[in-house]
C-alpha positions as CSV (number, residue, x, y, z in Angstrom):
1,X,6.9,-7.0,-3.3
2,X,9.9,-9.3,-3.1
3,X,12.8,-9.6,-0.3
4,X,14.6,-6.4,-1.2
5,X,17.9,-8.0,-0.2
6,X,17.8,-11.1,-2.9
7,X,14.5,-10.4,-5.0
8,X,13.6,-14.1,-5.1
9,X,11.5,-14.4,-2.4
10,X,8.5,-13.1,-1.7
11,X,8.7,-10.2,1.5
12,X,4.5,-11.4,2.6
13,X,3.1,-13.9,4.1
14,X,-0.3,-13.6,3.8
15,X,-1.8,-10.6,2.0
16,X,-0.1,-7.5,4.2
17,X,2.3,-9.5,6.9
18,X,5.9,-9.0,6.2
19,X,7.8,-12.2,7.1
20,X,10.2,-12.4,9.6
21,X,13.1,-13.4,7.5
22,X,13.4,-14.2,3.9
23,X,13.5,-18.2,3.2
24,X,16.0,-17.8,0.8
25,X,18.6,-15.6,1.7
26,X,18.1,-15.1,5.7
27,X,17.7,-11.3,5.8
28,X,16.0,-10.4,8.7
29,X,12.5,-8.4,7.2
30,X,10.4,-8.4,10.3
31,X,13.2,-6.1,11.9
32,X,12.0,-3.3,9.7
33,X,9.7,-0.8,11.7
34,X,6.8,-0.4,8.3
35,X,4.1,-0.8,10.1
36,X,1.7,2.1,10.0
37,X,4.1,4.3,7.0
38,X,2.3,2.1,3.9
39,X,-1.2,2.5,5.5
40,X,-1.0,6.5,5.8
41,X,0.8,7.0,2.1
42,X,-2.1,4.2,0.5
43,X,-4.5,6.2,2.2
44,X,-3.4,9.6,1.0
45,X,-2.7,8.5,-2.8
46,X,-5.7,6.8,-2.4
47,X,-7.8,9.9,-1.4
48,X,-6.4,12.0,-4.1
49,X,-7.0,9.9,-6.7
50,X,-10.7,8.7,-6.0
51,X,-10.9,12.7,-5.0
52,X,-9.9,13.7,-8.4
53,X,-12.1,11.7,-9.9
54,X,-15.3,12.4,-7.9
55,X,-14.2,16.5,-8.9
56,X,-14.1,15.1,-13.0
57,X,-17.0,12.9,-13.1
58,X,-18.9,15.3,-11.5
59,X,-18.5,18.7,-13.4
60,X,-21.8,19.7,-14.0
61,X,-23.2,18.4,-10.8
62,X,-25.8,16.0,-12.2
63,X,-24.2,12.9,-10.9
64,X,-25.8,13.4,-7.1
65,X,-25.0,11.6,-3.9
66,X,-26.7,8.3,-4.0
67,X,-25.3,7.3,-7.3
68,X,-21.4,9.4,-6.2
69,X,-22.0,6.9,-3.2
70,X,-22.4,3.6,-5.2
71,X,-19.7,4.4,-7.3
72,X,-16.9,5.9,-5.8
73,X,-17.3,3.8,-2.1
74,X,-16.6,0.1,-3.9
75,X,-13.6,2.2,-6.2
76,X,-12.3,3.9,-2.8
77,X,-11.8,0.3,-0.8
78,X,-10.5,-1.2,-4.4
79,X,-8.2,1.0,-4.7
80,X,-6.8,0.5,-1.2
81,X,-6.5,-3.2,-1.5
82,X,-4.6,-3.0,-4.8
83,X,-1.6,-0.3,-4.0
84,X,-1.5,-1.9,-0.3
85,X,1.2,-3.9,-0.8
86,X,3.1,-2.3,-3.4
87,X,3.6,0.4,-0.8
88,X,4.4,-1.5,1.8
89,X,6.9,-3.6,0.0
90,X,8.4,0.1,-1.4
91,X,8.5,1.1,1.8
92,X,10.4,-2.0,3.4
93,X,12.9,-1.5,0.5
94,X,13.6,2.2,1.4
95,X,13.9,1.3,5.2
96,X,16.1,-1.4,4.3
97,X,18.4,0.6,2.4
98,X,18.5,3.4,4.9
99,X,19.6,0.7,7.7
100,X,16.4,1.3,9.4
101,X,16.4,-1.2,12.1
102,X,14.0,-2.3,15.4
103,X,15.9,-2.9,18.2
């Protein structure tokens, strides 16, 4: 989740906004096209792993809806908000490195 030119600086500003360059070392981060990548690969890790373990915790069936619901719906949308940004940062990294520029 830091600049992946110099490591130093952080690559946010706010909670998911990439900055437009890095205070430190220049490098130009808003030029890399991760917009929508990091919200379709946190979605799909996300939906696996709360998925997997609806599927385990409820083996024998006896955990039913309305307690699946209050369980798994707060763990879904935590999940999300804690590998949001490591993704996105992974994935500004990768573009980075590829010389995956906006025009």
């Amino acid at each position: 989740m830091r600049c992946p030119s110099c490591g130093r600086a952080s690559a946010f500003r706010g909670f998911y906004r990439i900055r437009e360059r890095c205070p430190l070392c220049g490098a130009e981060l808003g030029r890399v096209p991760c917009d929508t990548l990091p919200a379709y690969l946190s979605i799909s890790v996300g939906l696996a792993v709360i998925g997997w373990g609806l599927i385990v915790a409820d083996r024998g069936g006896r955990l039913g809806y309305a307690r699946s619901i209050e369980i798994f719906v707060p763990a879904a949308i935590g999940l999300q908000l804690l590998i949001l940004r490591p993704i996105t940062g992974a994935v500004l990294a990768l573009m980075m490195k590829n010389d995956m520029w906006r025009d």
